[in-house]
C-alpha positions, 0 to 999 in steps of 0.5 A: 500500500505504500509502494505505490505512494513511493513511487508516486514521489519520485516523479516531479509534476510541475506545473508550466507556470512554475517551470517559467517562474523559476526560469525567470528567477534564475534568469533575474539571478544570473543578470544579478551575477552580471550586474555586480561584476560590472559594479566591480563588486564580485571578482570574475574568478568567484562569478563562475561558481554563482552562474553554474549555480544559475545555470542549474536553477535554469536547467531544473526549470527546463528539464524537471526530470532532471531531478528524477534522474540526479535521484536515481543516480544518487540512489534517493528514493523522494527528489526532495531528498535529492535536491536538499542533498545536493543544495547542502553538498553545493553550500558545504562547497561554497562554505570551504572555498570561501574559508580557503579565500580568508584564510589566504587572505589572513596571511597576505594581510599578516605579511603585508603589515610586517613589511609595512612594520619593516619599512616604518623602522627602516624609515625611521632609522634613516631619519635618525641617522640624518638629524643626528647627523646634521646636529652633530656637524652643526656642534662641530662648527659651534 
Protein backbone atom coordinates (compact mmCIF):
# COMPACT_ATOMS: atom_id res chain seq x y z
CA UNK A 1 0.00 0.00 0.00
CA UNK A 2 2.84 2.28 0.35
CA UNK A 3 4.52 1.06 -2.56
CA UNK A 4 2.62 3.00 -4.90
CA UNK A 5 2.55 6.48 -2.93
CA UNK A 6 6.64 5.96 -3.02
CA UNK A 7 6.57 5.53 -6.39
CA UNK A 8 4.14 8.31 -6.56
CA UNK A 9 7.04 10.60 -5.18
CA UNK A 10 9.66 10.11 -7.23
CA UNK A 11 8.02 11.68 -10.07
CA UNK A 12 8.04 15.69 -10.49
CA UNK A 13 4.97 17.46 -11.52
CA UNK A 14 5.26 20.93 -12.16
CA UNK A 15 3.00 22.99 -13.42
CA UNK A 16 4.07 25.46 -17.00
CA UNK A 17 3.63 28.48 -14.65
CA UNK A 18 6.07 27.17 -12.11
CA UNK A 19 8.69 25.98 -14.70
CA UNK A 20 8.53 29.81 -16.25
CA UNK A 21 8.88 31.22 -12.88
CA UNK A 22 11.76 29.50 -11.84
CA UNK A 23 13.44 30.18 -15.06
CA UNK A 24 12.64 33.57 -14.56
CA UNK A 25 14.05 33.74 -11.34
CA UNK A 26 17.31 32.30 -12.26
CA UNK A 27 17.47 34.47 -15.36
CA UNK A 28 16.80 37.66 -12.98
CA UNK A 29 19.70 35.93 -10.94
CA UNK A 30 22.38 35.24 -13.41
CA UNK A 31 21.78 39.17 -14.80
CA UNK A 32 22.12 39.90 -10.90
CA UNK A 33 25.68 37.96 -11.11
CA UNK A 34 26.34 40.16 -14.21
CA UNK A 35 25.37 43.41 -12.84
CA UNK A 36 27.72 43.04 -9.69
CA UNK A 37 30.60 42.18 -11.97
CA UNK A 38 30.09 45.05 -13.63
CA UNK A 39 29.59 47.39 -10.50
CA UNK A 40 33.22 45.63 -9.55
CA UNK A 41 31.53 44.28 -6.77
CA UNK A 42 32.16 40.36 -7.44
CA UNK A 43 35.76 39.35 -8.94
CA UNK A 44 35.19 37.34 -12.14
CA UNK A 45 37.05 34.28 -10.81
CA UNK A 46 34.17 33.82 -7.88
CA UNK A 47 31.15 34.97 -10.64
CA UNK A 48 31.77 31.18 -12.15
CA UNK A 49 30.55 29.09 -9.18
CA UNK A 50 27.29 31.70 -8.88
CA UNK A 51 26.44 31.22 -12.50
CA UNK A 52 26.80 27.02 -12.74
CA UNK A 53 24.58 27.71 -9.94
CA UNK A 54 22.23 29.90 -12.26
CA UNK A 55 22.77 27.76 -14.55
CA UNK A 56 21.34 24.67 -12.68
CA UNK A 57 18.29 26.51 -11.38
CA UNK A 58 17.63 27.27 -15.18
CA UNK A 59 18.27 23.54 -16.28
CA UNK A 60 15.85 22.03 -13.37
CA UNK A 61 13.46 24.97 -14.54
CA UNK A 62 13.78 23.46 -18.20
CA UNK A 63 14.07 19.81 -17.72
CA UNK A 64 12.23 18.56 -14.35
CA UNK A 65 13.23 15.03 -14.90
CA UNK A 66 16.38 16.12 -14.10
CA UNK A 67 15.93 15.98 -10.98
CA UNK A 68 14.19 12.23 -11.28
CA UNK A 69 17.30 11.07 -12.79
CA UNK A 70 20.22 13.01 -10.44
CA UNK A 71 17.52 10.90 -7.58
CA UNK A 72 18.23 7.54 -9.24
CA UNK A 73 21.90 8.01 -9.85
CA UNK A 74 22.26 9.12 -6.23
CA UNK A 75 20.02 6.32 -5.15
CA UNK A 76 17.15 8.76 -3.33
CA UNK A 77 14.05 7.43 -3.36
CA UNK A 78 11.76 11.22 -3.00
CA UNK A 79 13.63 14.05 -5.35
CA UNK A 80 13.24 16.46 -2.29
CA UNK A 81 15.73 14.39 -0.54
CA UNK A 82 17.98 14.68 -3.61
CA UNK A 83 17.67 18.12 -4.16
CA UNK A 84 18.28 19.14 -0.06
CA UNK A 85 21.37 16.77 -0.82
CA UNK A 86 22.72 18.49 -3.48
CA UNK A 87 21.86 22.04 -2.04
CA UNK A 88 23.80 21.04 1.23
CA UNK A 89 26.58 19.49 -0.79
CA UNK A 90 26.87 22.88 -3.26
CA UNK A 91 27.00 25.11 0.38
CA UNK A 92 29.24 22.89 2.18
CA UNK A 93 31.33 23.85 -1.16
CA UNK A 94 30.96 27.10 -1.31
CA UNK A 95 31.46 27.25 2.82
CA UNK A 96 35.03 25.63 2.35
CA UNK A 97 36.30 27.60 -0.80
CA UNK A 98 35.34 30.97 0.91
CA UNK A 99 37.22 29.66 4.21
CA UNK A 100 40.36 28.75 1.79
CA UNK A 101 39.83 32.54 0.21
CA UNK A 102 40.02 34.00 4.13
CA UNK A 103 42.44 32.01 5.38
CA UNK A 104 44.74 33.03 2.25
CA UNK A 105 43.60 36.41 2.76
CA UNK A 106 44.89 36.38 6.66
CA UNK A 107 48.43 35.66 5.65
CA UNK A 108 48.68 38.29 2.50
CA UNK A 109 47.19 40.66 5.16
CA UNK A 110 49.88 39.31 8.04
CA UNK A 111 52.90 39.65 5.72
CA UNK A 112 51.63 42.59 4.42
CA UNK A 113 51.66 44.60 7.71
CA UNK A 114 55.18 43.21 8.60
CA UNK A 115 56.57 44.53 5.71
CA UNK A 116 54.97 47.65 6.41
CA UNK A 117 56.49 47.35 10.19
CA UNK A 118 59.60 46.94 8.42
CA UNK A 119 59.72 49.69 6.12
CA UNK A 120 58.49 52.16 9.28
CA UNK A 121 61.64 51.04 11.38
CA UNK A 122 63.93 51.46 8.38
CA UNK A 123 62.22 54.85 7.85
CA UNK A 124 62.66 55.76 10.97
CA UNK A 125 66.45 54.55 11.38
CA UNK A 126 67.20 56.78 8.37
CA UNK A 127 65.72 59.87 9.83
CA UNK A 128 67.56 59.16 12.94
CA UNK A 129 70.87 58.87 11.33
CA UNK A 130 70.12 62.28 9.26
CA UNK A 131 69.07 64.60 12.37
CA UNK A 132 71.67 63.08 14.22
CA UNK A 133 73.96 63.57 11.80
CA UNK A 134 73.20 67.01 10.90
CA UNK A 135 73.18 68.01 14.82
CA UNK A 136 76.20 66.68 15.05
CA UNK A 137 78.03 68.53 12.25
CA UNK A 138 76.04 71.77 13.48
CA UNK A 139 78.08 71.37 17.17
CA UNK A 140 81.17 70.97 15.39
CA UNK A 141 81.16 74.11 13.52
CA UNK A 142 79.99 75.99 17.27
Amino acid sequence: MSLPFAAAATQVHLTSQTRIVAAVIAIFFMLMILELIRRDRLQERYSVIWFVAGLGMLAGAAFPGLLEFIADVMGVRDTNVALFSIVLLLLLGLALNFSVIMSRQAAQITRLAQERALEKAREQAAEERSNGGSASAERERA
